[in-house]
N, CA, C and O atoms as CSV, one atom per row, in Angstrom:
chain,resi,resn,atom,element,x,y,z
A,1,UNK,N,N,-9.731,51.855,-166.278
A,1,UNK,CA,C,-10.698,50.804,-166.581
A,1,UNK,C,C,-11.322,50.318,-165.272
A,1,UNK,O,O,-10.667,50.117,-164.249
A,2,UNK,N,N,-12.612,50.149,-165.384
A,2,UNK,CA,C,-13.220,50.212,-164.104
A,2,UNK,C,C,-13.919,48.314,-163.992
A,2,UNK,O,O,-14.415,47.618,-164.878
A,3,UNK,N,N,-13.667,48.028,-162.590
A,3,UNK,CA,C,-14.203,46.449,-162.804
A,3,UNK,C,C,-15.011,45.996,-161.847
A,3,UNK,O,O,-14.387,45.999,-160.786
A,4,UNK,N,N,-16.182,45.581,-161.703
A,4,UNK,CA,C,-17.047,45.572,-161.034
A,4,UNK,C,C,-16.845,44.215,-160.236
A,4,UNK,O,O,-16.272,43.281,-160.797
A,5,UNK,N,N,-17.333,44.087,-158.867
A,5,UNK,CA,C,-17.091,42.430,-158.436
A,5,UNK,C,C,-18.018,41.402,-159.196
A,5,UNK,O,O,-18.049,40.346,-158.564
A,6,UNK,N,N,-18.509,41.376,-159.931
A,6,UNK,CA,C,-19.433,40.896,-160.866
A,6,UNK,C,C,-17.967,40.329,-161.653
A,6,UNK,O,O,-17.406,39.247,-161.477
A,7,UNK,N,N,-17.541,41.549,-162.648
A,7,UNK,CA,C,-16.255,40.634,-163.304
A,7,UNK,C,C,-15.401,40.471,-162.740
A,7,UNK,O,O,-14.569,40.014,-163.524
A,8,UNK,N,N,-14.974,40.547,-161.747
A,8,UNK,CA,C,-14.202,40.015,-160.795
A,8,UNK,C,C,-14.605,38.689,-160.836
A,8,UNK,O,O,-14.021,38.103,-161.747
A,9,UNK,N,N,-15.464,37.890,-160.139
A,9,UNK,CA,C,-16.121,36.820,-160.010
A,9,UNK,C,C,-16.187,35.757,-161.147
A,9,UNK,O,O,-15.839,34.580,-161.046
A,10,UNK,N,N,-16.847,36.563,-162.574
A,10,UNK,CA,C,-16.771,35.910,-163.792
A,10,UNK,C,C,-15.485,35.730,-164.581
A,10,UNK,O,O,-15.391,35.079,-165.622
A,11,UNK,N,N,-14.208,36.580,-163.779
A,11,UNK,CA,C,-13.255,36.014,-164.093
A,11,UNK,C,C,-12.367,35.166,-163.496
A,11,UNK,O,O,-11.214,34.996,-163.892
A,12,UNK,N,N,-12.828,34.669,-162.626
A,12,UNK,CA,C,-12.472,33.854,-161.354
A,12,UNK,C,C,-12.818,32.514,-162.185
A,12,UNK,O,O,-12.086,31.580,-162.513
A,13,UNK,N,N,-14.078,32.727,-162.390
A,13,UNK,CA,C,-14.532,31.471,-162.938
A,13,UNK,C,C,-14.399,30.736,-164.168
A,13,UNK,O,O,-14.487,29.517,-164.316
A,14,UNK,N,N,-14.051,32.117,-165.519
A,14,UNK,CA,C,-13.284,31.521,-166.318
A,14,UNK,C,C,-11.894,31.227,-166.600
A,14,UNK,O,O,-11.443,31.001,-167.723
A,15,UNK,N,N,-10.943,31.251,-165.022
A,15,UNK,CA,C,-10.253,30.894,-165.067
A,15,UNK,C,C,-9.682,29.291,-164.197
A,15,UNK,O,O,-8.874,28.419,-164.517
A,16,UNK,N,N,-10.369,29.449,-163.276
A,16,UNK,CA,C,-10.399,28.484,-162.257
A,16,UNK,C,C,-11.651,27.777,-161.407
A,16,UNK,O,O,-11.566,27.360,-160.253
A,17,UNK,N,N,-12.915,27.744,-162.318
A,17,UNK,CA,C,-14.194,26.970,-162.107
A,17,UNK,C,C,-14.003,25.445,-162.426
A,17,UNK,O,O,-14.749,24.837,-161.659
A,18,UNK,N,N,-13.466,24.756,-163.060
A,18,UNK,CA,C,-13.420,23.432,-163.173
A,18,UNK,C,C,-12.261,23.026,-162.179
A,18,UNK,O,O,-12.354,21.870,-161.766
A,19,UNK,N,N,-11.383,23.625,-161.802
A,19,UNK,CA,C,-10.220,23.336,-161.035
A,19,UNK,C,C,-10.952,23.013,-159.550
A,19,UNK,O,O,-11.108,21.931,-158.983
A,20,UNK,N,N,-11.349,24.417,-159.130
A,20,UNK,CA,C,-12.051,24.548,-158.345
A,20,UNK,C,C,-12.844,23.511,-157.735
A,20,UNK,O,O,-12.622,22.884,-156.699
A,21,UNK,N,N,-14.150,23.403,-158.836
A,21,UNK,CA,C,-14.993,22.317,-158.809
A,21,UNK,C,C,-14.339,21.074,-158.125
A,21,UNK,O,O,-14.607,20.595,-157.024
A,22,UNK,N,N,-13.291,20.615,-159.169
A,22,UNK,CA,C,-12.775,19.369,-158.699
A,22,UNK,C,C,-12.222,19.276,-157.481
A,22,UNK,O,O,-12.439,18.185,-156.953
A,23,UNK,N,N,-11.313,20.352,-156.570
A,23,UNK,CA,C,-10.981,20.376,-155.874
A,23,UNK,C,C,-11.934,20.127,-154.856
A,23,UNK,O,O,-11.769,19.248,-154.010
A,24,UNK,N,N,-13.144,21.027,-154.917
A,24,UNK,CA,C,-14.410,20.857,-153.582
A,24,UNK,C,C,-14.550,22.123,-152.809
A,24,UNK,O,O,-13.465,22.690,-152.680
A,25,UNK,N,N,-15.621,22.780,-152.220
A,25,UNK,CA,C,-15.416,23.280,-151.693
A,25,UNK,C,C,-14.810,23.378,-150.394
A,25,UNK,O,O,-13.953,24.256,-150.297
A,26,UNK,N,N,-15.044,22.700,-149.393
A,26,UNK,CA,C,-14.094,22.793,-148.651
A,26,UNK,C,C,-12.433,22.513,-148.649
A,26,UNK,O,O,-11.860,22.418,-147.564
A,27,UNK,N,N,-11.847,22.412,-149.634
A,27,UNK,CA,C,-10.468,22.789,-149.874
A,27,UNK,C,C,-10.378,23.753,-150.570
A,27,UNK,O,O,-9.420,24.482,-150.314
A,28,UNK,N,N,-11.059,24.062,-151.419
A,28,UNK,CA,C,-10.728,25.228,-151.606
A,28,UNK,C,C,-11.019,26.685,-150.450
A,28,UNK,O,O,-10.399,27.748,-150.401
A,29,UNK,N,N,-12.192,26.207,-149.616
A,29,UNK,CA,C,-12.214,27.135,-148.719
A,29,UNK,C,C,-10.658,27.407,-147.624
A,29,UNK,O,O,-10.208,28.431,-147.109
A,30,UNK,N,N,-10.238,26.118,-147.614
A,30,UNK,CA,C,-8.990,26.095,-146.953
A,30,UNK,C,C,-7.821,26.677,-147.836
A,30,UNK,O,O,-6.774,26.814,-147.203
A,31,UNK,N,N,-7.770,27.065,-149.218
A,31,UNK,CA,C,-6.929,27.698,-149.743
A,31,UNK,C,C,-6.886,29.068,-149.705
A,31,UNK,O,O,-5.889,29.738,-149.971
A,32,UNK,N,N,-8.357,29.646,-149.253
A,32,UNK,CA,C,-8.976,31.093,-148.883
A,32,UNK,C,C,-8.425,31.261,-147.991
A,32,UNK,O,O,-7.595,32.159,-147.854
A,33,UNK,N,N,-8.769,30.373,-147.075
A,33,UNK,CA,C,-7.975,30.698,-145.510
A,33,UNK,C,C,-6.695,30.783,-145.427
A,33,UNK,O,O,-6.260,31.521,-144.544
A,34,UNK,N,N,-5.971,30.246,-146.083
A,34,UNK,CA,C,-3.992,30.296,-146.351
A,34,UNK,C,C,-4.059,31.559,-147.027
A,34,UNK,O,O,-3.055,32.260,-146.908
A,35,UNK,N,N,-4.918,31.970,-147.646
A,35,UNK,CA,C,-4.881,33.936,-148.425
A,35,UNK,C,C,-4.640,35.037,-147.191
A,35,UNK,O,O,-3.873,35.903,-146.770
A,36,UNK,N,N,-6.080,34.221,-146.901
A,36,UNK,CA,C,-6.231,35.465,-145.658
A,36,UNK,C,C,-5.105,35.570,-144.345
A,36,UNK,O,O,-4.802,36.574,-143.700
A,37,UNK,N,N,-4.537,33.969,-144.176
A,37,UNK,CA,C,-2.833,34.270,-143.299
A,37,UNK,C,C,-1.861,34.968,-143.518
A,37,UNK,O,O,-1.087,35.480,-142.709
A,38,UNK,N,N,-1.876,35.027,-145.064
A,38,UNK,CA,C,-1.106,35.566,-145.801
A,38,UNK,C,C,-1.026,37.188,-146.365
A,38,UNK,O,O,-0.218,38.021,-146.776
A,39,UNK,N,N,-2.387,37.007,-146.086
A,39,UNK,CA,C,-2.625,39.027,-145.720
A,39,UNK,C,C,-2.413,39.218,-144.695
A,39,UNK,O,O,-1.589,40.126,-144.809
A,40,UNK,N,N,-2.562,39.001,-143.357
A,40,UNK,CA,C,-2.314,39.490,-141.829
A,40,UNK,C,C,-1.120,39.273,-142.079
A,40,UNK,O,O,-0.897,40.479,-142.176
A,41,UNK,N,N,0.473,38.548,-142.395
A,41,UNK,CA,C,1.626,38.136,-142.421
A,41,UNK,C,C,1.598,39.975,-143.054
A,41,UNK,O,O,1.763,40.986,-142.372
A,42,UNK,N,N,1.369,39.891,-144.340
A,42,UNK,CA,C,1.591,41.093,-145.077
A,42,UNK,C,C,1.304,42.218,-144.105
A,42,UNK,O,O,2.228,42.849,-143.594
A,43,UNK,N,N,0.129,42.455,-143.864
A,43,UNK,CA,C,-0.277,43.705,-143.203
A,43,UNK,C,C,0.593,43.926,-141.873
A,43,UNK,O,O,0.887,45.073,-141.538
A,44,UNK,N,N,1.038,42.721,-141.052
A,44,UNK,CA,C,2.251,43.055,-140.331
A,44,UNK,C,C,3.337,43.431,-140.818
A,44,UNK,O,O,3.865,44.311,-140.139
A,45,UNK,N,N,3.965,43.095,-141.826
A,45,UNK,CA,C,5.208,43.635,-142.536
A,45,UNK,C,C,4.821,45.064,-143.037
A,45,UNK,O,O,5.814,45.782,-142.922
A,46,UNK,N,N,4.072,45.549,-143.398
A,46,UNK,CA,C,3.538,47.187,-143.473
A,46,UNK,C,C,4.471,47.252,-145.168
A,46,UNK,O,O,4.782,48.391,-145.516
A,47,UNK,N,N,4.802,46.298,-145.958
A,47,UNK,CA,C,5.144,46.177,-146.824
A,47,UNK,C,C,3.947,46.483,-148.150
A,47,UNK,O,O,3.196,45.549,-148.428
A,48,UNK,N,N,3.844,47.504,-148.753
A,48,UNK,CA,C,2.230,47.815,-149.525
A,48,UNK,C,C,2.241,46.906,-150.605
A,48,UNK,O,O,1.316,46.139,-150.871
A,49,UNK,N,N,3.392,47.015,-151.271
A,49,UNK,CA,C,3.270,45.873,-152.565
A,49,UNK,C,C,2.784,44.478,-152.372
A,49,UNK,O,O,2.013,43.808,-153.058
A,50,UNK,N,N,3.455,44.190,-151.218
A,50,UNK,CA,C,2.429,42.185,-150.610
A,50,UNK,C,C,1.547,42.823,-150.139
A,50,UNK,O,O,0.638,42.357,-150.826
A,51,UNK,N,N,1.066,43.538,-149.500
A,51,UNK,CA,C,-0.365,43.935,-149.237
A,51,UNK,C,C,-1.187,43.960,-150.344
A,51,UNK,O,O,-2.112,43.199,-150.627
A,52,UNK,N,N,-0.780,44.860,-150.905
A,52,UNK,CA,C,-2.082,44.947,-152.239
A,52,UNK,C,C,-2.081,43.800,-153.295
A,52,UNK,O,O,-2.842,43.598,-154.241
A,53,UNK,N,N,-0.905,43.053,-152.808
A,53,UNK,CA,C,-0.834,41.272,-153.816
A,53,UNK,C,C,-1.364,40.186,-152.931
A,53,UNK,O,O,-1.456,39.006,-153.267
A,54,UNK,N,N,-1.677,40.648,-151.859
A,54,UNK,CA,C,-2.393,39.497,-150.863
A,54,UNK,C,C,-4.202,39.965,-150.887
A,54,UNK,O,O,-5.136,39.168,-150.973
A,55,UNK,N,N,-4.289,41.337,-150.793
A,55,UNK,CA,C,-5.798,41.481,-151.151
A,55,UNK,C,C,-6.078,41.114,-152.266
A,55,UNK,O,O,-7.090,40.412,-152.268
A,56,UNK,N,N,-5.454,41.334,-153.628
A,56,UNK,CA,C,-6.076,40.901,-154.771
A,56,UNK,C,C,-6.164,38.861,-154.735
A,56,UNK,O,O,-6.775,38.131,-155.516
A,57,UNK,N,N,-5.461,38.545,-153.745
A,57,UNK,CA,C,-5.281,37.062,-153.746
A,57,UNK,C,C,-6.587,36.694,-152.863
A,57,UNK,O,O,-7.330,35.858,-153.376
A,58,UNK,N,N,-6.892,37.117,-151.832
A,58,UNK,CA,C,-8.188,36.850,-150.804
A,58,UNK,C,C,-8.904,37.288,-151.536
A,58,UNK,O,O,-9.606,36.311,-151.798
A,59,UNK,N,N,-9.412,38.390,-152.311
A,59,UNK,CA,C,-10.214,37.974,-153.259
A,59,UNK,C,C,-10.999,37.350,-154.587
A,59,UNK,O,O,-12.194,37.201,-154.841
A,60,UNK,N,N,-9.601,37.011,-155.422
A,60,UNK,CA,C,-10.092,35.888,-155.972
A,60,UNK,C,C,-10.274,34.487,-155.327
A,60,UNK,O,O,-11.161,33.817,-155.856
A,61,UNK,N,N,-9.735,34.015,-154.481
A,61,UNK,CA,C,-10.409,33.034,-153.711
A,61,UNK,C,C,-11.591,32.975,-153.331
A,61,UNK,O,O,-12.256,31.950,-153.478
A,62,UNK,N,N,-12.323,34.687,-152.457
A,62,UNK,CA,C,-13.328,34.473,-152.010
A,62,UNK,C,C,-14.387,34.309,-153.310
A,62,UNK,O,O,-15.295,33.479,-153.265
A,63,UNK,N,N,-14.202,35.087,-154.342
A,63,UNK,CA,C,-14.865,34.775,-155.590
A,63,UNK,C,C,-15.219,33.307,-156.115
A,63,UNK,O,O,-16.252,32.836,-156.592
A,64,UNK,N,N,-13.713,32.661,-155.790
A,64,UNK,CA,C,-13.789,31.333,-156.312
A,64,UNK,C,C,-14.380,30.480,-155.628
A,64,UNK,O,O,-14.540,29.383,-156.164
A,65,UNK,N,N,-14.755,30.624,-154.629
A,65,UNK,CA,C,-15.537,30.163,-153.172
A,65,UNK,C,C,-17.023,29.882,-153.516
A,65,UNK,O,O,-17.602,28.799,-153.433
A,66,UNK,N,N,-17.686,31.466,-154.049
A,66,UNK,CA,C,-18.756,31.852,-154.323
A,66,UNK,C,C,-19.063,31.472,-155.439
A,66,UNK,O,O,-20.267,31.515,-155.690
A,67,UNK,N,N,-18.386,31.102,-156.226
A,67,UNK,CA,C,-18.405,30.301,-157.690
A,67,UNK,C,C,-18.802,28.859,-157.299
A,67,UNK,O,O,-19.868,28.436,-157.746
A,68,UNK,N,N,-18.053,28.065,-156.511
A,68,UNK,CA,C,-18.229,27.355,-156.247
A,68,UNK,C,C,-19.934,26.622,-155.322
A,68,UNK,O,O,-20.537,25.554,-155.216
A,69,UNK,N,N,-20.018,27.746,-154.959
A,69,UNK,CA,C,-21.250,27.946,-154.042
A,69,UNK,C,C,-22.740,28.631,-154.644
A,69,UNK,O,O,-23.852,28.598,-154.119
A,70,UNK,N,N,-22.423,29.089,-155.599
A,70,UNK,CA,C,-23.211,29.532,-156.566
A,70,UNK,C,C,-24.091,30.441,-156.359
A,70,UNK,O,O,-25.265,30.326,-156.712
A,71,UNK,N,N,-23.375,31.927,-155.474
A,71,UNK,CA,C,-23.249,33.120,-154.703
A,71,UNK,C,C,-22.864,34.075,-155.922
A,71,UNK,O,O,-21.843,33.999,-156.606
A,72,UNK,N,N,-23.985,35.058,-156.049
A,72,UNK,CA,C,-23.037,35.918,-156.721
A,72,UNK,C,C,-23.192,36.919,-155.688
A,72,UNK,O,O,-24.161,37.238,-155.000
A,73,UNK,N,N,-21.379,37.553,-155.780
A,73,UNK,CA,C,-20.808,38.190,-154.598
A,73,UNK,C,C,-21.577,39.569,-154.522
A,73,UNK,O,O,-22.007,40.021,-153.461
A,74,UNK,N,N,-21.715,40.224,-155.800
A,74,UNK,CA,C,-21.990,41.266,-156.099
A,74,UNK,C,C,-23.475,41.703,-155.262
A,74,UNK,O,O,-23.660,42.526,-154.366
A,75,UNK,N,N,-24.382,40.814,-155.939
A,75,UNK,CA,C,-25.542,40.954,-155.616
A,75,UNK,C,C,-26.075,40.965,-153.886
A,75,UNK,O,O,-26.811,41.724,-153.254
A,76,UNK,N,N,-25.291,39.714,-153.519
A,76,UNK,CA,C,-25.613,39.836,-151.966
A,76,UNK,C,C,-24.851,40.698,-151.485
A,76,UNK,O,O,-25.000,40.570,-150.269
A,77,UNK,N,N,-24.217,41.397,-151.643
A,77,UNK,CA,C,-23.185,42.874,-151.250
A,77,UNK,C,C,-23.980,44.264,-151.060
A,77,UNK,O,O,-23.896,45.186,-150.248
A,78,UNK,N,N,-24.907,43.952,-152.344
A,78,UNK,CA,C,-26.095,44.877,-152.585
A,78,UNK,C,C,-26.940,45.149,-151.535
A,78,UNK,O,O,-27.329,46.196,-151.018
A,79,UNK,N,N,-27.197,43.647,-151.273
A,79,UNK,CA,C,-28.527,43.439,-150.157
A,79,UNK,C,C,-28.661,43.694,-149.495
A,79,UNK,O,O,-29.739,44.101,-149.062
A,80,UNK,N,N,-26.790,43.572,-148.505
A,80,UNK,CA,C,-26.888,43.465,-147.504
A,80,UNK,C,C,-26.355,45.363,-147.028
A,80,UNK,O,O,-26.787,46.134,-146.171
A,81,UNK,N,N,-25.538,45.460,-147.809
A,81,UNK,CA,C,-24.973,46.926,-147.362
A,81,UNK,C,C,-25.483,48.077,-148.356
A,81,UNK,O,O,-24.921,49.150,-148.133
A,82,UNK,N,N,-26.239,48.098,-149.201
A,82,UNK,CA,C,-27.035,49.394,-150.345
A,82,UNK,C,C,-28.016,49.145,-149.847
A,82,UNK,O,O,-28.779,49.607,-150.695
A,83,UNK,N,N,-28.963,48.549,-148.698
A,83,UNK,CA,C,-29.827,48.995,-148.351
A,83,UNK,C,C,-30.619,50.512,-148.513
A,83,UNK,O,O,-29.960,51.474,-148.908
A,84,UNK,N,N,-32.004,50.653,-148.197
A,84,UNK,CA,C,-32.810,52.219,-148.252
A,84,UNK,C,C,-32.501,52.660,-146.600
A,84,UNK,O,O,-32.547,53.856,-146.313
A,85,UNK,N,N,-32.205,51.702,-145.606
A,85,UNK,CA,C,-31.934,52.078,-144.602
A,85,UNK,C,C,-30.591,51.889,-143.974
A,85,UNK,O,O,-30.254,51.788,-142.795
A,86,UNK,N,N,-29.962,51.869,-145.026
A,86,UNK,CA,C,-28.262,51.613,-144.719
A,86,UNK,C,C,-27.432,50.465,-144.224
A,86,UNK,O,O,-27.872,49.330,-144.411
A,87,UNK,N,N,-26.325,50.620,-143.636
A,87,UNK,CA,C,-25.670,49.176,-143.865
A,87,UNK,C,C,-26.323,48.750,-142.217
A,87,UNK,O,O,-27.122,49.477,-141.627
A,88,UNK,N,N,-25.914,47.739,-141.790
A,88,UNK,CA,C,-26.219,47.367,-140.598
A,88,UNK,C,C,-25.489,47.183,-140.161
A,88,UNK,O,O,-24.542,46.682,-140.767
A,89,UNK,N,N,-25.403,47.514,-138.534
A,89,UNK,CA,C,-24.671,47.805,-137.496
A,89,UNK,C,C,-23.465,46.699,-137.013
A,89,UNK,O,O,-22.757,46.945,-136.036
């Protein structure tokens, strides 16, 4: 089953958009940032199972971020790297 960051995102949001909301963005950006410590912790332990449970965690945050911000991830992903003249340097 294949999942696009699109539903990635829209399921971010029907799970944790009012939470979110209330929280603010900048705490929740600070809960992104405790993800992403928490992947470098992982990726030093060379442990794959917290690795691949800390990426799926930095990215629903960053989703929930962009929810919050009212970014869809997908699209500016598009823009910036499916370019006709490729990604940028």
């Amino acid at each position: 089953m294949g999942i696009s960051l699109r539903d990635v995102q829209r399921l971010m949001r029907e799970y944790y958009f009012k939470r979110d909301m209330e929280r603010g963005l900048y705490a929740t950006f600070t809960w992104f940032v405790e993800e992403v410590g928490e992947l470098a912790d992982a990726l030093l332990s060379n442990d794959k199972n917290k690795i691949e449970e800390e990426f799926a965690d930095v990215l629903a945050w960053l989703t929930s971020l962009a929810n919050i911000a009212g970014v869809d991830v997908e699209e500016c992903f598009k823009r910036k790297y499916l370019r006709p003249e490729g990604p940028p340097i």
